[in-house]
SENU-91543 format. One record per atom (N, C-alpha, C): atom name; residue in one letter; y, z, x. Coordinates in nm, 3 decimals. Atoms other than C-alpha are relative to their C-alpha. Layout:
BEGIN
<r><atom>CA</atom><rest>a</rest><north>Y</north><up>Z</up><east>X</east></r>
...
***
This chain:
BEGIN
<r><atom>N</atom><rest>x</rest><north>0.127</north><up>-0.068</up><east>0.023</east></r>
<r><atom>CA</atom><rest>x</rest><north>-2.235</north><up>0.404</up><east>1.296</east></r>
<r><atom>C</atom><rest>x</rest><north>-0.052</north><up>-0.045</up><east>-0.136</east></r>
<r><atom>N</atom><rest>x</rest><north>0.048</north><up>0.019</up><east>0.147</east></r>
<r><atom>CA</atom><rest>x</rest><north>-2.465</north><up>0.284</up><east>1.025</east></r>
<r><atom>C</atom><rest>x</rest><north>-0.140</north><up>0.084</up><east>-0.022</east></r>
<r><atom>N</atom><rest>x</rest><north>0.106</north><up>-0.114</up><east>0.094</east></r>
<r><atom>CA</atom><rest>x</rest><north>-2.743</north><up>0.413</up><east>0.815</east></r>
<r><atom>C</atom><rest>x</rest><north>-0.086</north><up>0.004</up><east>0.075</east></r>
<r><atom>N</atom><rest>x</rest><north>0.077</north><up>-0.035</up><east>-0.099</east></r>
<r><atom>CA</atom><rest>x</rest><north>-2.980</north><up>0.354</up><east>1.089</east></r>
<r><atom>C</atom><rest>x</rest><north>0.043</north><up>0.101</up><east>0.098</east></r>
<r><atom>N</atom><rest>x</rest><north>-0.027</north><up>-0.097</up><east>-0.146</east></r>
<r><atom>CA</atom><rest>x</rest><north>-2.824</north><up>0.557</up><east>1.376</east></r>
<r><atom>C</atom><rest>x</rest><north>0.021</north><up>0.125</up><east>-0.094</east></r>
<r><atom>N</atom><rest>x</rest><north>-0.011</north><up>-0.148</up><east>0.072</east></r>
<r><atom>CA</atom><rest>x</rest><north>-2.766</north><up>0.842</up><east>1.078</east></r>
<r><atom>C</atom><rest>x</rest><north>-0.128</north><up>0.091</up><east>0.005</east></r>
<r><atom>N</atom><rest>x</rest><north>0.099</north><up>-0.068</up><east>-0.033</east></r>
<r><atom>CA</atom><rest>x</rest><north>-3.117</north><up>0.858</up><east>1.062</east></r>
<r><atom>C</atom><rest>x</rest><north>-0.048</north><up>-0.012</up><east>0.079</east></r>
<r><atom>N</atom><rest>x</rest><north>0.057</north><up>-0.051</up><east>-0.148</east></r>
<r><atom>CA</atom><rest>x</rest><north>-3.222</north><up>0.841</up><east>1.381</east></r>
<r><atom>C</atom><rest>x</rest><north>0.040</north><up>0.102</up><east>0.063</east></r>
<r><atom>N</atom><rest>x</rest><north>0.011</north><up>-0.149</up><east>-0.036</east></r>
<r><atom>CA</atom><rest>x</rest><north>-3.007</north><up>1.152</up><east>1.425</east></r>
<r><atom>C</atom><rest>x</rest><north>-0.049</north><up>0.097</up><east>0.006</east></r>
<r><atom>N</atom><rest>x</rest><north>0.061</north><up>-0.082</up><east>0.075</east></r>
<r><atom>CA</atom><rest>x</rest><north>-3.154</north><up>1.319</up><east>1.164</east></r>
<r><atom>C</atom><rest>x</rest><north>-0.170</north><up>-0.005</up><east>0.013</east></r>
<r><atom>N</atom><rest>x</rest><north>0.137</north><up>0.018</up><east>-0.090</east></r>
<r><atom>CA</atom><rest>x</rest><north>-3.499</north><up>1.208</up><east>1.307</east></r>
<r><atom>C</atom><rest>x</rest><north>0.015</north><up>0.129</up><east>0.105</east></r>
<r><atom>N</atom><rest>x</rest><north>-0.020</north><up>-0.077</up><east>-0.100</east></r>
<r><atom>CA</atom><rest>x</rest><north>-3.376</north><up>1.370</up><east>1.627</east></r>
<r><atom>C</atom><rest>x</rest><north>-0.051</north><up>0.144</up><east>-0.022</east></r>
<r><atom>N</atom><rest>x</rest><north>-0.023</north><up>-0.155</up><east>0.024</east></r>
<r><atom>CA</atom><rest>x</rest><north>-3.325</north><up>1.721</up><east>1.502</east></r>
<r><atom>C</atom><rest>x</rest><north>-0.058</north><up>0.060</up><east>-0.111</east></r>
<r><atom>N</atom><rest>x</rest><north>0.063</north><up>-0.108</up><east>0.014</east></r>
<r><atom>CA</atom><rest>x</rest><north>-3.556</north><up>1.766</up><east>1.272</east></r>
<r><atom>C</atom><rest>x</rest><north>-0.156</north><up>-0.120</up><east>0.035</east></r>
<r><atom>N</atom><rest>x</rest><north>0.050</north><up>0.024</up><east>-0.076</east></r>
<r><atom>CA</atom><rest>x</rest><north>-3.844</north><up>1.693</up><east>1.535</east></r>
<r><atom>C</atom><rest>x</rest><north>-0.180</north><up>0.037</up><east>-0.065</east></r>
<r><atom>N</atom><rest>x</rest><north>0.053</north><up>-0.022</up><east>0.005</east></r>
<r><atom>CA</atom><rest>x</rest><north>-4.095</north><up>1.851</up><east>1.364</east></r>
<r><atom>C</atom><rest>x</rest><north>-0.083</north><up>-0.100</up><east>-0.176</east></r>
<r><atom>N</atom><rest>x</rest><north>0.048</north><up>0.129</up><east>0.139</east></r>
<r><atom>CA</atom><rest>x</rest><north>-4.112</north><up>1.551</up><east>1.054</east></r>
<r><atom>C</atom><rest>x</rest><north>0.010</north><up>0.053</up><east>-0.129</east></r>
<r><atom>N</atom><rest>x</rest><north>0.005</north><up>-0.071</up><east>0.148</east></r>
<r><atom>CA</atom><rest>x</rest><north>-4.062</north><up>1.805</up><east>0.766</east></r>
<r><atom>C</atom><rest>x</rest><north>0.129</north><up>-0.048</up><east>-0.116</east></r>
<r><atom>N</atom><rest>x</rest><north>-0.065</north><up>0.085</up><east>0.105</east></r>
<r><atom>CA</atom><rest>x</rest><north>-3.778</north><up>1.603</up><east>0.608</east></r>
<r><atom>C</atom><rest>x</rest><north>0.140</north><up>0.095</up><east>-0.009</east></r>
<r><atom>N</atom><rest>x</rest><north>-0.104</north><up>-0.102</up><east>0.083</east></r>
<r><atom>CA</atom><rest>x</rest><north>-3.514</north><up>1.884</up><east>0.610</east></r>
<r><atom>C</atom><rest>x</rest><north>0.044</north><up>0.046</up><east>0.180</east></r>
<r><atom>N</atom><rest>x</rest><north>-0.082</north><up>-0.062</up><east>-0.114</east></r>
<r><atom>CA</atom><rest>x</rest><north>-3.282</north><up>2.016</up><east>0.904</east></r>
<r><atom>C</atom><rest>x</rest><north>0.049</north><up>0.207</up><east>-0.029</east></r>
<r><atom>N</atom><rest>x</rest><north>-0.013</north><up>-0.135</up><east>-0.009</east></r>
<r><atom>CA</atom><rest>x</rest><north>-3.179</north><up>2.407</up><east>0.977</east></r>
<r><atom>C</atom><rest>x</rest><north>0.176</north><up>-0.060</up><east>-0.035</east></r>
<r><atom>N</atom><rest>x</rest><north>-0.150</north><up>0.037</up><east>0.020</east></r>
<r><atom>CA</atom><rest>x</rest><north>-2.750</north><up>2.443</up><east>0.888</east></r>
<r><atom>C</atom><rest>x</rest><north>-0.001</north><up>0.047</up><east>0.122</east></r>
<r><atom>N</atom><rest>x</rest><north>-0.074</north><up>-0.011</up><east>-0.145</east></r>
<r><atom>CA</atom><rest>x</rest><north>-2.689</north><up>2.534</up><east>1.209</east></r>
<r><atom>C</atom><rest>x</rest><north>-0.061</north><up>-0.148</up><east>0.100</east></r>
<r><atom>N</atom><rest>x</rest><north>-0.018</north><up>0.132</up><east>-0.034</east></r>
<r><atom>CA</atom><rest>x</rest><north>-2.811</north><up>2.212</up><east>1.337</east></r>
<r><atom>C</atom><rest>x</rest><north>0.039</north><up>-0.099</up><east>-0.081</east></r>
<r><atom>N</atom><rest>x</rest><north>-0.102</north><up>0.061</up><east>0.075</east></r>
<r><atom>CA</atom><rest>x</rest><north>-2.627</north><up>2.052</up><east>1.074</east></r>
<r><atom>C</atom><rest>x</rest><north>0.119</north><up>0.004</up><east>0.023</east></r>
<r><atom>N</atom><rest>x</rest><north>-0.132</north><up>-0.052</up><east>0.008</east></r>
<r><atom>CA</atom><rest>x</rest><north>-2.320</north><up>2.227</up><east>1.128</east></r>
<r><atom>C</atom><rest>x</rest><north>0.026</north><up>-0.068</up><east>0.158</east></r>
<r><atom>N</atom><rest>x</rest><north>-0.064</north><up>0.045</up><east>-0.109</east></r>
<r><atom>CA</atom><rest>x</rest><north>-2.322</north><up>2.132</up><east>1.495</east></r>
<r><atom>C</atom><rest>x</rest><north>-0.030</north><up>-0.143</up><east>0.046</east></r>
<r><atom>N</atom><rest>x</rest><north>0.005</north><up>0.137</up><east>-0.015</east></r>
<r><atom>CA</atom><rest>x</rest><north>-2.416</north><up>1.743</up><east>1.433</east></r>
<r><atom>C</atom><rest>x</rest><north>0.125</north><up>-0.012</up><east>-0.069</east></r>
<r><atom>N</atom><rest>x</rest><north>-0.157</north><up>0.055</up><east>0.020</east></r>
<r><atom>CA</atom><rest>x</rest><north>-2.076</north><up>1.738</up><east>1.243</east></r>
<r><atom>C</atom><rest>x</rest><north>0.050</north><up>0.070</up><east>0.095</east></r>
<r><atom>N</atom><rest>x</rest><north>-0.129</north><up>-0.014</up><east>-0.084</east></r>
<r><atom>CA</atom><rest>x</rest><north>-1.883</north><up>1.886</up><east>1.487</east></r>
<r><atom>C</atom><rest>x</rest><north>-0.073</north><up>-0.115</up><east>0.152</east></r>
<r><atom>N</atom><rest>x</rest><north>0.013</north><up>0.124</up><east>-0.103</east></r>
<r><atom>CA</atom><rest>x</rest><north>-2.079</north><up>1.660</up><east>1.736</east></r>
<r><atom>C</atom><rest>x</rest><north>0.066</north><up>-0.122</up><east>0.026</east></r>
<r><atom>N</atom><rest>x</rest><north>-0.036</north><up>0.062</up><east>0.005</east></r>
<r><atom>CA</atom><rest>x</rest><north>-1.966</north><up>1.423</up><east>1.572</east></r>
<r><atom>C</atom><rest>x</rest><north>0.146</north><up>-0.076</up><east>-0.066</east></r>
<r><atom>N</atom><rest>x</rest><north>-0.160</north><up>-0.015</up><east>0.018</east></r>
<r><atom>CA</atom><rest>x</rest><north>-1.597</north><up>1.516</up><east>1.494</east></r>
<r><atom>C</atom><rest>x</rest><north>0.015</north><up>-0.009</up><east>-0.153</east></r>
<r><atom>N</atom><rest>x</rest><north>-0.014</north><up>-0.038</up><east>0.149</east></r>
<r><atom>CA</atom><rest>x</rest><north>-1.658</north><up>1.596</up><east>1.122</east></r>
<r><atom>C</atom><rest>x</rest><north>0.050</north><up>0.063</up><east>-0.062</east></r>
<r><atom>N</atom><rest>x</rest><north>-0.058</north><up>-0.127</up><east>0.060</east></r>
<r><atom>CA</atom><rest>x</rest><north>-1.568</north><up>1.930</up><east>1.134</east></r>
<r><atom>C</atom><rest>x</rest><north>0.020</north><up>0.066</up><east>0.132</east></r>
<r><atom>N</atom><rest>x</rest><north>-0.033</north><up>-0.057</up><east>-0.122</east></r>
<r><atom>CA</atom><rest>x</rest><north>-1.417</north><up>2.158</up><east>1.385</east></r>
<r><atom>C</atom><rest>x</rest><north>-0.029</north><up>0.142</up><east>0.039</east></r>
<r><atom>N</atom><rest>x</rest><north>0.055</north><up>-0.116</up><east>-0.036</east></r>
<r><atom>CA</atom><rest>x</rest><north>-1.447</north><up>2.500</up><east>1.539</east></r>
<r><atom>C</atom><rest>x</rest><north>0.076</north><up>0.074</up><east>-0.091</east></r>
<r><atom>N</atom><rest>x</rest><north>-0.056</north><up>-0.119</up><east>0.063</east></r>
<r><atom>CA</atom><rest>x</rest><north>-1.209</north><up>2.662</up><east>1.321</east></r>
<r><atom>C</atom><rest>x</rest><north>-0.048</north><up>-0.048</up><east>-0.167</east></r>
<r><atom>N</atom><rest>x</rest><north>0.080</north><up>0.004</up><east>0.108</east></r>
<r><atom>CA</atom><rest>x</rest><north>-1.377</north><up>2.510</up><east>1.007</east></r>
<r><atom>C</atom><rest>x</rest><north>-0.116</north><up>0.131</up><east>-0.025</east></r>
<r><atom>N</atom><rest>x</rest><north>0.141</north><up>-0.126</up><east>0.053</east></r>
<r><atom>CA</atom><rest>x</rest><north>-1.584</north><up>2.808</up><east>0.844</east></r>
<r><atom>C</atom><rest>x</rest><north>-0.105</north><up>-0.102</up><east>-0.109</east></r>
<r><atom>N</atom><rest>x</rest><north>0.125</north><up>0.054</up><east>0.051</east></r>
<r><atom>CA</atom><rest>x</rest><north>-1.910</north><up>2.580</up><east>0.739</east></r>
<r><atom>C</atom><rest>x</rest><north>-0.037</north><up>0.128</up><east>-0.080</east></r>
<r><atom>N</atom><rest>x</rest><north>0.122</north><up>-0.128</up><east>0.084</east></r>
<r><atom>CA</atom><rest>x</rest><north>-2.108</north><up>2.844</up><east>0.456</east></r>
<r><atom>C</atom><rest>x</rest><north>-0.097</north><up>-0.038</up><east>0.008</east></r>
<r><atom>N</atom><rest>x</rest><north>0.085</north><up>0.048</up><east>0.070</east></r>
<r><atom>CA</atom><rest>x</rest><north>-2.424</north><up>2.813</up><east>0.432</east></r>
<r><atom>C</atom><rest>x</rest><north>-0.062</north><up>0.050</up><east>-0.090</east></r>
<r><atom>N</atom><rest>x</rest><north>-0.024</north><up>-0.060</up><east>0.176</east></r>
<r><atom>CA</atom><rest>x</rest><north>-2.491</north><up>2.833</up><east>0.073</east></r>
<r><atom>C</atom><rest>x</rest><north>-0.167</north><up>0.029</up><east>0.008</east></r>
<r><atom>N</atom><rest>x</rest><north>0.150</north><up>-0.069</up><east>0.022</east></r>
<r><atom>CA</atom><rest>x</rest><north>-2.916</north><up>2.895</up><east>0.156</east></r>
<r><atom>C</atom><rest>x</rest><north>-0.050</north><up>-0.159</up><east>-0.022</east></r>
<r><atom>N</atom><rest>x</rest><north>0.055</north><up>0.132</up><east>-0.010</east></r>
<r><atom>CA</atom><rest>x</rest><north>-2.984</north><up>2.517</up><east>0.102</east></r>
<r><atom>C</atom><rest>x</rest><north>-0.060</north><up>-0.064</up><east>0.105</east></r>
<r><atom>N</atom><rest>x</rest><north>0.043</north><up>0.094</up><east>-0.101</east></r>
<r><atom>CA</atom><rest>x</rest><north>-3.239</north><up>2.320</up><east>0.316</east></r>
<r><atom>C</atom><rest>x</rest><north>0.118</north><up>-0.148</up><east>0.021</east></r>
<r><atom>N</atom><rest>x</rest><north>-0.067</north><up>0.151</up><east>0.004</east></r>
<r><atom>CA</atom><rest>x</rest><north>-3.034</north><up>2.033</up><east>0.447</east></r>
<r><atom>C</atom><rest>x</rest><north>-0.086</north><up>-0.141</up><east>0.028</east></r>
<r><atom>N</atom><rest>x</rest><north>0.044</north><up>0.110</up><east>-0.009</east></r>
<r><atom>CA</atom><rest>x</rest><north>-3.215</north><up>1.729</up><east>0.386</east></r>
<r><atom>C</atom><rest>x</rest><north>0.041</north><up>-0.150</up><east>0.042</east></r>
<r><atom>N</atom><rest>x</rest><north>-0.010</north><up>0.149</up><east>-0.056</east></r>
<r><atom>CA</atom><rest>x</rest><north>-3.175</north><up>1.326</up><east>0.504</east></r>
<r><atom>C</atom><rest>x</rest><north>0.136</north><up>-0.068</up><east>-0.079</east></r>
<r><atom>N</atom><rest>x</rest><north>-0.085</north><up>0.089</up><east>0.086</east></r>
<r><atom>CA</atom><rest>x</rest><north>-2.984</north><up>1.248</up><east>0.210</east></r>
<r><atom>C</atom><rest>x</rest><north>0.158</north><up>0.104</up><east>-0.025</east></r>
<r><atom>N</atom><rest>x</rest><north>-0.091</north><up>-0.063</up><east>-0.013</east></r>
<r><atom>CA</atom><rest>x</rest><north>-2.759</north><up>1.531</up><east>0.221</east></r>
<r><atom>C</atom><rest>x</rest><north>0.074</north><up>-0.039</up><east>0.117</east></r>
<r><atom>N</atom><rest>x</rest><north>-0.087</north><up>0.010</up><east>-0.124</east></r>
<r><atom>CA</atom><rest>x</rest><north>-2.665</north><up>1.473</up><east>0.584</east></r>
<r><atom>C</atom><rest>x</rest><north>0.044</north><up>-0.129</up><east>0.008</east></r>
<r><atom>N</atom><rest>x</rest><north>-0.057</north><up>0.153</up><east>0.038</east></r>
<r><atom>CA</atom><rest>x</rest><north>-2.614</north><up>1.112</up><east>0.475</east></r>
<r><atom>C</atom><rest>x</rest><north>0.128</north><up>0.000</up><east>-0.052</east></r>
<r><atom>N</atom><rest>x</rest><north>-0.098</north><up>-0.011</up><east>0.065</east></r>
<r><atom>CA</atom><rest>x</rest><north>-2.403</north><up>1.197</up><east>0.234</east></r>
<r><atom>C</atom><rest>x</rest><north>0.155</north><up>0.074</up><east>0.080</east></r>
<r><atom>N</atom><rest>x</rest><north>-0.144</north><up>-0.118</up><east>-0.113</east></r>
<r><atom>CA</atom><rest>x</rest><north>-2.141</north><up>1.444</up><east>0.469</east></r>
<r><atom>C</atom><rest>x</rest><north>0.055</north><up>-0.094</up><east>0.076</east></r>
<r><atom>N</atom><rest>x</rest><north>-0.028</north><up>0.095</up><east>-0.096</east></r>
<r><atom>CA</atom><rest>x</rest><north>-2.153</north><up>1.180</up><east>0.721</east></r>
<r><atom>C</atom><rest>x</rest><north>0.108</north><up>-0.117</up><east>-0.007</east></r>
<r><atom>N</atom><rest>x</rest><north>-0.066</north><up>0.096</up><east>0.043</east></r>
<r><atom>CA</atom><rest>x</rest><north>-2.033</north><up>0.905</up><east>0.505</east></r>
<r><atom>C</atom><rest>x</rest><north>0.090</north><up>0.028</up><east>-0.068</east></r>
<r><atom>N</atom><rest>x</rest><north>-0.098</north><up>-0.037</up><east>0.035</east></r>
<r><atom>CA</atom><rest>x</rest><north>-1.767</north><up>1.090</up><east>0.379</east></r>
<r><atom>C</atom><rest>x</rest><north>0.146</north><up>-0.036</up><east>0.085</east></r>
<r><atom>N</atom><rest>x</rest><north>-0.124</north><up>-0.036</up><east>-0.057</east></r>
<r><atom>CA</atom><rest>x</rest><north>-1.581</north><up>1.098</up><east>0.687</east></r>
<r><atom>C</atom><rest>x</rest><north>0.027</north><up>-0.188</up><east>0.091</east></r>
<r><atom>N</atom><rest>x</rest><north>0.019</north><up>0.203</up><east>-0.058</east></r>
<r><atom>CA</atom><rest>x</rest><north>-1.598</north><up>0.668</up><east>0.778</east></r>
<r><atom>C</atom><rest>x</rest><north>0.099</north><up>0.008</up><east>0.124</east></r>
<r><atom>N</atom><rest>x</rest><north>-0.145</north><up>0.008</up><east>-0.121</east></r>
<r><atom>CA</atom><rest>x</rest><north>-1.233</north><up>0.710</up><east>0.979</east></r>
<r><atom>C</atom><rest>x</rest><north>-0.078</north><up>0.079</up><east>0.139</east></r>
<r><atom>N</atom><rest>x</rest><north>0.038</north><up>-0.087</up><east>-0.089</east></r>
<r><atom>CA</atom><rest>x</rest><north>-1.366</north><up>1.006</up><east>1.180</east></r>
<r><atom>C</atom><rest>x</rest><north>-0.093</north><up>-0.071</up><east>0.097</east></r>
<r><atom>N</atom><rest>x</rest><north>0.150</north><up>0.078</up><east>-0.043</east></r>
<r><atom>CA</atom><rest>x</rest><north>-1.709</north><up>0.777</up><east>1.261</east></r>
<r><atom>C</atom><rest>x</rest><north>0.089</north><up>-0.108</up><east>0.083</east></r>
<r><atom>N</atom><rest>x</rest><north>-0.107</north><up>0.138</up><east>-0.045</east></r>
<r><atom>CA</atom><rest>x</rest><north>-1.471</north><up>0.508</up><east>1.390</east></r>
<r><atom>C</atom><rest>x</rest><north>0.036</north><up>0.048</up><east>0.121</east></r>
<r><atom>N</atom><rest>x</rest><north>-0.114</north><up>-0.022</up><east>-0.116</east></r>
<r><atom>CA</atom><rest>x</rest><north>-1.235</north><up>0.707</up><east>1.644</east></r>
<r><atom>C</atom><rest>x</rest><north>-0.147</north><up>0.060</up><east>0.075</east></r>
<r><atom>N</atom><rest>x</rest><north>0.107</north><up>-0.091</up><east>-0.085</east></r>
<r><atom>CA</atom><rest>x</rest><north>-1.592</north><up>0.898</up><east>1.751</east></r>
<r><atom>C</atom><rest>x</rest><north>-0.032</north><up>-0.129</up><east>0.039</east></r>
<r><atom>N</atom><rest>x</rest><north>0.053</north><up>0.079</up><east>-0.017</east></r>
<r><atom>CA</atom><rest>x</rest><north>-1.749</north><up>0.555</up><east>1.790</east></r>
<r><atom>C</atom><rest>x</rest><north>0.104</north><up>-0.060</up><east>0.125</east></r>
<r><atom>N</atom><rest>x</rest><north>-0.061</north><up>0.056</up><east>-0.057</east></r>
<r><atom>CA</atom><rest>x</rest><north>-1.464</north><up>0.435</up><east>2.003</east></r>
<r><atom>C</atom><rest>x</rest><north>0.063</north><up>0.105</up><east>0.099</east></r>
<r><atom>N</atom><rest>x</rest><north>-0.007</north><up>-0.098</up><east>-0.133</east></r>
<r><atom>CA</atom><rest>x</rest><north>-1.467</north><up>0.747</up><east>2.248</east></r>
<r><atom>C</atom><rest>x</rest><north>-0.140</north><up>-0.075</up><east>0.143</east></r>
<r><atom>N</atom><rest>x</rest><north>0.127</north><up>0.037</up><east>-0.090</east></r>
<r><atom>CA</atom><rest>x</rest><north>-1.806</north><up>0.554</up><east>2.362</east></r>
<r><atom>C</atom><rest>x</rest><north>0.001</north><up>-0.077</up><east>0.030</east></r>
***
């Protein structure tokens, strides 16, 4: 997965072009995408999640992106 398909996620979901995602569709694009799991307690600390934030989470987890990439 590279920086294009990150944001074309993040395109996806937030549909309405305002630059910023809800945490609960944050929270369930990492577990979409095997970031984080169901027994992970995500907070959300009140922060808009923006492009560069969900960039940043994403590319944390490179291994994770790999074994997800190779379920497909």
């Amino acid at each position: 997965m590279d920086n294009s398909n990150i944001v074309a996620m993040f395109e996806m979901m937030d549909s309405s072009g305002r630059g910023t995602i809800s945490f609960v569709q944050y929270k369930e694009a990492l577990k979409t995408l095997g970031l984080c799991t169901e027994d992970e307690d995500l907070q959300d600390d009140g922060h808009i999640i923006t492009l560069d934030k969900f960039k940043e989470e994403v590319c944390i987890h490179p291994a994770s992106l790999q074994a997800f990439a190779r379920k497909f």
